[in-house]
N, C-alpha and C positions, 0 to 999 in steps of 0.2 A: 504494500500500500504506500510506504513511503519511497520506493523506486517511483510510484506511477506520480506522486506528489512532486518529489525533485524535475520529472522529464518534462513534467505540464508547466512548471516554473521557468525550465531550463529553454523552454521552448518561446514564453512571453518573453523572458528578455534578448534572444537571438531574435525578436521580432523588431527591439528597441532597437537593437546596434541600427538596423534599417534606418531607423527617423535618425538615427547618430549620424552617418553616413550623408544622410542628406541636407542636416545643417552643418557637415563638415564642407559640401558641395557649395552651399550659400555662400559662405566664408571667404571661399577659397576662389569663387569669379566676383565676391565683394574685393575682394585684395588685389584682384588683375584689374577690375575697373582702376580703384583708383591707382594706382601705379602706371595706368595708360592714362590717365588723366592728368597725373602729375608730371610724365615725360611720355609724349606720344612716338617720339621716334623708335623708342624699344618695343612698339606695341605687338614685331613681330616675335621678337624673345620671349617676352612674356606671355602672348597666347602660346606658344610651342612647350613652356614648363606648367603652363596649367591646364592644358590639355592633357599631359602627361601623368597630372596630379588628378586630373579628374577619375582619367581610367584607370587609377589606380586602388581610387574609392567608389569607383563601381561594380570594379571587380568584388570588391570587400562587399560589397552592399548585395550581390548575386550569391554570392559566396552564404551570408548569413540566408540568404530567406530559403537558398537551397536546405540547407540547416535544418531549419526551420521547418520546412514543410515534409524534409527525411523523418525529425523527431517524432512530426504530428501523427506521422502514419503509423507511429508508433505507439501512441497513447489507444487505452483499452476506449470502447465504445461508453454512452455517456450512462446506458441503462445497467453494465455491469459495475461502474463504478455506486451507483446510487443501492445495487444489490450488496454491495459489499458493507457502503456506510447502513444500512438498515438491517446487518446481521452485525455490526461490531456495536451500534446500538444498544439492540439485544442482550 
């Protein structure tokens, strides 16, 4: 019971890193704008290292929900677990 508690747990927060990933993404074309703002000449340097960075938190971001949806298929259905809380009840 407390395997299928940790996997259901393990599985919400491999769901978070996703939104992590994604305000890592915000961040990181907030930091190329301004930096193309501040000096436009470099504007082609610094799109080609935040392109770089991007895919490299996308990968991470594929990476976790693959995760995520391996673990889910792993969690017991919703009527066995409610069988089990109503016999340890008991």
């Amino acid at each position: 019971m407390v395997y299928f508690a940790v996997l259901a747990v393990s599985v919400a927060l491999i769901a978070i890193a996703a939104f992590g990933c994604a305000i890592g993404q915000g961040m990181a074309v907030y930091g190329a704008t301004t930096s193309i703002a501040r000096q436009p000449e470099t504007a082609g340097k610094i799109q080609l290292v935040m392109f770089v960075g991007l895919a490299f938190i996308e990968s991470l971001t594929i990476y976790s929900l693959m995760m995520s949806f391996m673990l889910l298929g792993k969690l017991p259905k919703t009527e066995a677990v409610l069988e089990l809380i109503q016999h340890a009840v008991k």
